[in-house]
C-alpha positions in Angstrom: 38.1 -8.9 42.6 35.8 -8.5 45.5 33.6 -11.3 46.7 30.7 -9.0 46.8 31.6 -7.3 43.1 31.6 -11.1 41.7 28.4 -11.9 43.2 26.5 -8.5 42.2 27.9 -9.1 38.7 26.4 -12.4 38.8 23.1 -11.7 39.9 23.0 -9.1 37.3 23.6 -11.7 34.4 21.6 -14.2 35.8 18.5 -11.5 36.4 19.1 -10.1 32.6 19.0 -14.0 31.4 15.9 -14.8 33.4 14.0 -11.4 31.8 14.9 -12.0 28.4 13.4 -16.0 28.1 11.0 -15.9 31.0 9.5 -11.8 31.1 10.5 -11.1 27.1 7.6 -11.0 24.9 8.5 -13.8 22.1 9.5 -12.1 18.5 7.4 -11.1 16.3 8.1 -13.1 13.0 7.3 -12.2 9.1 5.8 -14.2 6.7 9.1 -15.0 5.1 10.4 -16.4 8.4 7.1 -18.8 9.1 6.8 -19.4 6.0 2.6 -18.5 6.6 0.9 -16.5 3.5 0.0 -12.4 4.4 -3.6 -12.4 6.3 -6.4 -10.4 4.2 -9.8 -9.9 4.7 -12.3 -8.9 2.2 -14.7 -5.7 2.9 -18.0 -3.6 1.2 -18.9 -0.1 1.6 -20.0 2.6 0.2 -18.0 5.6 -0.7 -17.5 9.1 -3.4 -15.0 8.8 -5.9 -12.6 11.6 -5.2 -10.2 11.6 -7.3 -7.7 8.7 -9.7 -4.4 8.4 -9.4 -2.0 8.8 -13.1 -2.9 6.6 -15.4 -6.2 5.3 -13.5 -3.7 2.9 -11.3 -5.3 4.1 -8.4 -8.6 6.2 -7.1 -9.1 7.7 -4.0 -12.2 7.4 -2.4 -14.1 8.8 0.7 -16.1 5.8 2.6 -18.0 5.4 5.1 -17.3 3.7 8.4 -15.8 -0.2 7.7 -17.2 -2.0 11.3 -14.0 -4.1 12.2 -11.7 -2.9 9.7 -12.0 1.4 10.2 -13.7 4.3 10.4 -14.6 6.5 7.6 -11.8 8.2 5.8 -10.3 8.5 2.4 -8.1 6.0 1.1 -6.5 4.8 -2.0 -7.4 1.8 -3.6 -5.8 -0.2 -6.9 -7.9 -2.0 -9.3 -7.3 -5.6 -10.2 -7.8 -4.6 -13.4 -7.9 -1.4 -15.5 -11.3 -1.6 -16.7 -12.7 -1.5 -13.3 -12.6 1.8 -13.5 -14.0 2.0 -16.6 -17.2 4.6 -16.8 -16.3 6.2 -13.1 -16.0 10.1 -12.4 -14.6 12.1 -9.5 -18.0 12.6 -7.5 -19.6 9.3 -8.3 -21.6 7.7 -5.6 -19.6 4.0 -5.4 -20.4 0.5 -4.4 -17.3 -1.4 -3.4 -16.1 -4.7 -2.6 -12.1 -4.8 -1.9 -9.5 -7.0 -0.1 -7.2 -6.0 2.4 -3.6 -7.9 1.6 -1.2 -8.6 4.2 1.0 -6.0 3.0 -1.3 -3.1 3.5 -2.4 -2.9 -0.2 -6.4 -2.2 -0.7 -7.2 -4.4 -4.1 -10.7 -3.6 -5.9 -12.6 -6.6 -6.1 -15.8 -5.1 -7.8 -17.1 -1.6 -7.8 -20.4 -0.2 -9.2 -22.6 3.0 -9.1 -25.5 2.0 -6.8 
């Protein structure tokens, strides 16, 4: 083997070493690795009822803009309980108070017709 091949090979290990611990963002790790609980964040806005998923387990509703959190869309939400529900029709004008989890879910905390 040639003195230059051995030294090009080298320098191409050595350079790929010094990128991955010194240019390489650090990896990302899940909860389950740190051992940290999900991050959540609690929110209120106002939305319409659009529809409820089968069984009530759900309900879709159009809201306005969240400032920090999103713009206005509609999303699915689950209730913490099935009686929060209780008394609400497609096209009903809502108050709302949920909790983003860590793992995405949207959990009613308190909704109410204005």
């Amino acid at each position: 083997m040639s003195s230059w091949f051995r030294t090009s090979a080298l320098a191409v290990v050595l350079l790929a070493a010094f990128a991955t611990h010194v240019g390489a963002a650090a990896p990302e790790r899940n909860e389950r690795e740190t051992g940290a609980e999900p991050c959540s964040a609690t929110y209120s806005v106002r939305g319409v009822v659009k529809a409820f998923g089968p069984e009530r387990r759900t309900v879709s509703i159009a809201h306005e803009d969240i400032p920090g959190f999103m713009m206005a869309m509609t999303m699915s939400f689950v209730p913490r309980t099935p009686t929060q529900l209780a008394g609400l029709a497609v096209g009903d004008r809502v108050m709302l108070t949920f909790t983003a989890e860590g793992d995405g879910q949207l959990s009613i905390d308190s909704i109410r017709k204005p």
